[in-house]
C-alpha positions in Angstrom: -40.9 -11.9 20.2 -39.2 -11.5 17.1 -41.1 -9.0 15.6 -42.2 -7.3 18.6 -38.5 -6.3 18.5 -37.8 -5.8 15.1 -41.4 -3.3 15.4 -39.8 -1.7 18.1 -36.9 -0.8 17.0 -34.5 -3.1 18.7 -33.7 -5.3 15.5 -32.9 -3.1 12.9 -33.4 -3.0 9.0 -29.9 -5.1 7.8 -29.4 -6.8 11.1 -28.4 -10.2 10.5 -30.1 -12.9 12.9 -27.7 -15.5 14.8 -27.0 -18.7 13.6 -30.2 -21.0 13.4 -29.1 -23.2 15.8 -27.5 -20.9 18.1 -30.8 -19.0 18.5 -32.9 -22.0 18.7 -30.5 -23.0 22.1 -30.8 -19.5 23.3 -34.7 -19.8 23.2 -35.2 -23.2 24.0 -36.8 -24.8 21.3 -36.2 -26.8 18.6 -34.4 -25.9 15.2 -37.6 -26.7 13.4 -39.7 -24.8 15.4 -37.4 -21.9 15.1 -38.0 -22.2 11.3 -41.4 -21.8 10.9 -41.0 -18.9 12.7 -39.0 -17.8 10.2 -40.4 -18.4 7.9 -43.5 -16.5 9.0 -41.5 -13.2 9.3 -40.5 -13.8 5.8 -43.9 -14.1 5.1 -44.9 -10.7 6.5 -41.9 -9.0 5.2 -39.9 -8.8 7.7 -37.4 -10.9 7.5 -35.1 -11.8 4.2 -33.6 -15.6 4.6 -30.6 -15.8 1.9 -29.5 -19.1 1.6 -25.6 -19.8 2.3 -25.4 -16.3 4.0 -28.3 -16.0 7.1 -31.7 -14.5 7.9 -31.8 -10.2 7.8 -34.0 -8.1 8.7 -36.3 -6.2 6.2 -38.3 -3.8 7.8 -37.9 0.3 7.4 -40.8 1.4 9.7 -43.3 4.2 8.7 -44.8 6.2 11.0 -48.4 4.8 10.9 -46.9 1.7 12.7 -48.4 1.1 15.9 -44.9 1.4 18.0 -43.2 3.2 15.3 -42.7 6.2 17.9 -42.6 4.4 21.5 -39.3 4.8 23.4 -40.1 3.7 26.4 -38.6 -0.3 27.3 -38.4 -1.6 30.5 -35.3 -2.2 32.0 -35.3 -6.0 31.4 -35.7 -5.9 27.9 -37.8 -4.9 25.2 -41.6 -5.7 25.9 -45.1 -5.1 23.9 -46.9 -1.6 24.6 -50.3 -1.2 25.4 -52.6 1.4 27.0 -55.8 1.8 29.0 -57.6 5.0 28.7 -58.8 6.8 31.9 -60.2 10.1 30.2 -61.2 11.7 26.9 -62.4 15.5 27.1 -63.1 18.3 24.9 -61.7 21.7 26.4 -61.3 25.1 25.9 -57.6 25.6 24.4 -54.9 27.2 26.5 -52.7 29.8 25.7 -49.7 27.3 27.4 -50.7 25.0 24.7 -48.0 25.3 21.9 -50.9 24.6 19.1 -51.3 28.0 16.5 -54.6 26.8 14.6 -57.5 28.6 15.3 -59.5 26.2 17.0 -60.5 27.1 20.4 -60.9 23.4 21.6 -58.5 20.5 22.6 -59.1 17.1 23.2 -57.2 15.9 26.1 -56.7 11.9 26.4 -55.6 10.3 29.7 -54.0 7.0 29.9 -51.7 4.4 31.4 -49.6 3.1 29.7 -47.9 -1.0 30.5 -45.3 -2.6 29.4 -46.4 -6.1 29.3 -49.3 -5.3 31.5 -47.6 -3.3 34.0 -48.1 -0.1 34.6 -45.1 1.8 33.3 -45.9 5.6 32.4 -48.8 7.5 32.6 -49.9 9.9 29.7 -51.4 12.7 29.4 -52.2 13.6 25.3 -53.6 16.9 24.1 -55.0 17.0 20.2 -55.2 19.9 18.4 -59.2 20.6 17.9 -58.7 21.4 13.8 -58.9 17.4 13.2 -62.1 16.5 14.6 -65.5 18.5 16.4 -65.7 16.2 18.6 -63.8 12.2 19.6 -66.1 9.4 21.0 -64.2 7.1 23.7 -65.1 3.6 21.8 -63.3 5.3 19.2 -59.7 6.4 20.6 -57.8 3.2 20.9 -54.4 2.1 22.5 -52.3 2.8 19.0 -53.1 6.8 18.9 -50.9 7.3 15.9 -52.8 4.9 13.7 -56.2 5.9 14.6 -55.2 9.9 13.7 -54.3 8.6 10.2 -57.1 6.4 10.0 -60.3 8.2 11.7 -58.8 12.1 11.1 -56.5 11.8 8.4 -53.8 12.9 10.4 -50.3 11.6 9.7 -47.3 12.4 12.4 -44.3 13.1 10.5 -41.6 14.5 13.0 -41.4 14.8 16.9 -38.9 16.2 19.0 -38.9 14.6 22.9 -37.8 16.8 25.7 -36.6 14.4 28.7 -36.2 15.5 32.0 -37.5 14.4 35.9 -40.5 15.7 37.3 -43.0 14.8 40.4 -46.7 13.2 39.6 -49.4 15.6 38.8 -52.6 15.4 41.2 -54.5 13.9 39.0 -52.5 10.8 38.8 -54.7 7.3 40.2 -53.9 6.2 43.6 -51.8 3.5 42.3 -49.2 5.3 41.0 -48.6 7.5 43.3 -48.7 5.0 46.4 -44.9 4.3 44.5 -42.1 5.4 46.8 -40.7 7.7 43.9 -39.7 11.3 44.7 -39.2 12.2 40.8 -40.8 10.5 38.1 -38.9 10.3 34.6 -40.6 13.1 32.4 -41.3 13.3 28.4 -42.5 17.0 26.7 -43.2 15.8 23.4 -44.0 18.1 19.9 -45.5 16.2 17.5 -45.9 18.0 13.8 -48.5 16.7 11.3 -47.6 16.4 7.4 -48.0 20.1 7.0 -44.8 20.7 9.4 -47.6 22.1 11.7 -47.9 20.9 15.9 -50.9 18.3 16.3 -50.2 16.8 19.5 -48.6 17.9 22.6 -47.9 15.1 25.7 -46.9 15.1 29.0 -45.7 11.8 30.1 -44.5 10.4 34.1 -42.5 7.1 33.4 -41.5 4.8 36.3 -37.8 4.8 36.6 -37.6 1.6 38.6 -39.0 0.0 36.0 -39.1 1.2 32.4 -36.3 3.5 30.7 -36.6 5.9 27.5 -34.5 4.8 24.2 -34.0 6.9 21.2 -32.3 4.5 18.5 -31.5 5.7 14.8 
């Protein structure tokens, strides 16, 4: 739990941690356990324990982390991402497209997206065609960002995230759309690659009733 948040955003770099034995009531367990959990984190390097003073937080994300760039948290708290892929095409690019390479193809990656296995959002991904010829679906896994700078040597380096409302496109699976919601939340989002150029445009529907979107700096 601990470094689902401090991944995610929630617990800072310089956040100091509760008292020991405060946070060990709060969770329900025992001091001891609470410190080899600690002590773990410490391990990773994520956490700094000074002695007489606390336990901080030691993490400064890059943008190769798998949730580096996720703002979406359901309304009860903070709670770990994942996605299941329901499409992976190659198509001719559009001129509505905001990509200026001169690729003529796209790949266009359709998912839902859960928040602790529930379906929160529902994605809709479009790559610019100058990384790759072609994507195989075995290959395109839940954390996007890492798998661009691992397979295509593609590293996200800025994004800008329009929010607004918007109804669910036609193409979105019969279980979304049996939801009694008349507008969906809505995400544009621009993301540039390390040459300040845009790689990756998204459309994404989030359930309002459920999950919210959080920007934190």
């Amino acid at each position: 739990m601990l470094a689902r948040d401090i991944h995610t955003g929630v617990l800072c770099d310089g956040d100091k941690l509760p008292p020991e034995r405060r946070m060990a009531s709060t969770l329900g367990i025992s001091v001891g356990t609470l410190r080899k959990a600690l002590a773990e984190l410490e391990r990773k390097n994520l956490l700094e324990r000074v002695q007489g003073s606390g336990n901080f937080v030691r993490y400064s994300p890059d943008l190769d982390t798998a949730y580096a760039l996720f703002r979406l948290e359901r309304l009860d708290g903070p709670a770990t991402p994942n996605a299941n892929l329901l499409g992976l095409e190659t198509l001719k690019k559009s001129s509505e497209l905001p990509f200026t390479s001169p690729q003529q193809h796209v790949f266009r990656i359709t998912r839902i997206r859960q928040l602790d296995n529930i379906d929160a959002a529902l994605e809709e991904i479009f790559l610019d065609g100058r990384f790759a010829d072609s994507l195989q679906t075995e290959a395109v896994h839940e954390a996007l960002y890492r798998f661009y700078q691992e397979a295509l040597g593609l590293r996200i380096t800025r994004i800008e995230d329009r929010v607004s409302v918007a109804p669910l496109p036609d193409w979105a699976p019969t279980s979304l759309k049996t939801r009694d919601i008349a507008e969906w939340g809505y995400i544009d989002r621009y993301a540039r690659d390390q040459d300040g150029m845009i790689a990756e445009f998204s459309r994404t529907w989030f359930d309002p009733t459920q999950v919210r979107f959080v920007a934190r700096y």
